[in-house]
N, C-alpha and C positions, 0 to 999 in steps of 0.2 A: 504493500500500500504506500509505506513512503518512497518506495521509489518513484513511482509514479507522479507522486506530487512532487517530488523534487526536480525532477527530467521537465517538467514544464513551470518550475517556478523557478529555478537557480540556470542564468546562462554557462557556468561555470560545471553546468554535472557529465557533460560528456568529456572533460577535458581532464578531469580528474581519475585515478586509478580506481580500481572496482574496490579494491579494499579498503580506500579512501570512502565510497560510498558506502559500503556496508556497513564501518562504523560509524558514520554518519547514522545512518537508520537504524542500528542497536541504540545508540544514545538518542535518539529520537521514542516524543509519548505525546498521545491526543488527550486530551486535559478540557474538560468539561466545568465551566465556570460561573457560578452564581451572579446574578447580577448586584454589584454592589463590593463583591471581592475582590482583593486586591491581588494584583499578578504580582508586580515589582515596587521593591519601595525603596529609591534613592542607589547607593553606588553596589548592592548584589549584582551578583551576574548568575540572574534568572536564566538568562540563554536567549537563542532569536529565535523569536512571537513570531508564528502566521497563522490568522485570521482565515476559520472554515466558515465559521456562523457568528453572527451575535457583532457586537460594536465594541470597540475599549477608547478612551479616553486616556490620552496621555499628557499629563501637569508638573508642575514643578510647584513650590509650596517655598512660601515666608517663612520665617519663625515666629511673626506672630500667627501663623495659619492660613493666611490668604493664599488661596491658591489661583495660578492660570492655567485656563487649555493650553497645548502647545499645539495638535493638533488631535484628531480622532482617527481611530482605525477600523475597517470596517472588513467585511468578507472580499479575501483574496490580497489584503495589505500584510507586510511584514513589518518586523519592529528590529533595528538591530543595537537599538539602543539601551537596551536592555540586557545588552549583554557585553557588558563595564570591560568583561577577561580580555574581550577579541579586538576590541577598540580601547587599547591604555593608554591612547594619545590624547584620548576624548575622555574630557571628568566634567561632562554633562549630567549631573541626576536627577533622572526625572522620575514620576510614579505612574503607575500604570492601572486602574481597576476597568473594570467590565461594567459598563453600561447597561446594558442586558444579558440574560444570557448566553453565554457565547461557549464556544466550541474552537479549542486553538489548537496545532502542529505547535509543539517546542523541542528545539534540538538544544542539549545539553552544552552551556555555554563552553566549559575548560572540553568538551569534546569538538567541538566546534573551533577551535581555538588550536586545538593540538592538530587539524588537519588543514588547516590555515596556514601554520606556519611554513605546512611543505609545500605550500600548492598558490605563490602569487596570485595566482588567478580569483583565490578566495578571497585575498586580502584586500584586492581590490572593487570587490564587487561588493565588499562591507563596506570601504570609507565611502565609495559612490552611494552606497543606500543611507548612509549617516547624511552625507551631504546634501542628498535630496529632502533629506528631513528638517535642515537646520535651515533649508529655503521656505517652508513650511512655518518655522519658527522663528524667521524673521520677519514673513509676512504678517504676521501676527506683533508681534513687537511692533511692528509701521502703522500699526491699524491702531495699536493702543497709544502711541506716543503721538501720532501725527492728526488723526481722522477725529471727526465729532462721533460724539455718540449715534446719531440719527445716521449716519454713514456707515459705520461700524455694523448696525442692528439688520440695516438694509440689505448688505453685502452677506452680514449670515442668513436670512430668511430666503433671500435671490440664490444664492448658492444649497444650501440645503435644502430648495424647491427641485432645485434640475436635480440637485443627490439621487431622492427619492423617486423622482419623475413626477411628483404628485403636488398642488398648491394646500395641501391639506398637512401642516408641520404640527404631529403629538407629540410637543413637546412641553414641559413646564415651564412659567416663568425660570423658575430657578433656574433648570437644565441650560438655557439659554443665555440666562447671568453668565452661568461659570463659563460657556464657552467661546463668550465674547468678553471674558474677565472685568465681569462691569457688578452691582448690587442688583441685585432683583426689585428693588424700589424705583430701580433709576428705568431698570427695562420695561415694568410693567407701566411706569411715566410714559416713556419712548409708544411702547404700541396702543396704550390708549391715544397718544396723539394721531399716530397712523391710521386707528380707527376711526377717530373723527373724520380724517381726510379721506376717509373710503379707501384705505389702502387695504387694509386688511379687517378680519372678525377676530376678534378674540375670543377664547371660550373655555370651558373649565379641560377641552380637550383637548385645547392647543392655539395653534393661531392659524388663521384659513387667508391665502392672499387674493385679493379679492379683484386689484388691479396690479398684474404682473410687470406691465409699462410704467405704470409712473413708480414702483417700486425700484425696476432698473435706471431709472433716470437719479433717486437719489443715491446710486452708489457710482454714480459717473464722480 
């Protein structure tokens, strides 16, 4: 079974040796996860996450406890940041819990690590997935330090509309706080005003967008 997922998730599995792969898939386990638990929490090397089912949210945390999304992971996304062994040039710690129920492939980090180091090809197709990430986490950084709020809110409801394919986003005020690292006093402000303007419905099940165009217009 993991071979199969790995032969079309990793460009790197024909180039590497069969015994390379084998132990690859001995240290490899599918890991069934409640929503609300936590995978990884700061500099562990849980190993690298891929998402079969379900969502995870990955944040980094204050010490007084504020936290931010960095980004969210969702089915057929990997996490390589999660696995501190394989990337020691990177002391990025973030945390990782499970949104929903989810269903994830994890390959054991120090296994992952030890076949990395014979095989370039691995090593580089880890800091390119790190990289793609921190593009992720910059983006994000720009949106909090540069954009208004009303910008911010637009950009998540616009974009997690095409996610899903659906104008219908079940999400909580809260859910929504944390993934645009803003209060949920400040969001629930924000979409009441959107409301008024006929942009969207608010409702105990979520937010429904109501007008997709002038929606796209405030995230120009």
């Amino acid at each position: 079974m993991f071979e199969e997922i790995y032969s079309g998730l990793f460009p790197f599995w024909d180039k590497i040796s069969a015994a390379d792969r084998e132990y690859i898939c001995e240290n490899s386990s599918i890991r069934a996860f409640e929503k609300g638990t936590n995978l990884h929490n700061g500099s562990e090397c849980s190993g690298v996450i891929f998402v079969r089912s379900g969502s995870l949210r990955v944040y980094i945390m204050s010490e007084d406890g504020k936290d931010i999304t960095l980004y969210r992971l969702h089915k057929g996304d990997m996490c390589m940041l999660s696995a501190s062994c394989v990337l020691q040039s990177i002391t990025f710690e973030v945390i990782i819990d499970a949104e929903e129920d989810s269903e994830c492939c994890i390959i054991s980090g120090p296994a992952f690590k030890q076949v990395s180091e014979r095989n370039p090809e691995i090593r580089i197709f880890s800091l390119e997935t790190a990289v793609s990430r921190f593009s992720d986490v910059m983006w994000v950084m720009q949106q909090i330090l540069f954009m208004s709020m009303d910008k911010r809110l637009a950009i998540f409801l616009h974009d997690e509309a095409i996610r899903i394919d659906s104008d219908n986003i079940q999400l909580s005020q809260e859910q929504i706080a944390k993934y645009i690292g803003s209060a949920r006093e400040v969001v629930s402000r924000m979409l009441k005003y959107f409301a008024n303007e006929g942009i969207v419905e608010v409702s105990r099940r979520g937010v429904r967008i109501l007008d997709r165009k002038r929606l796209r217009k405030l995230t120009i």
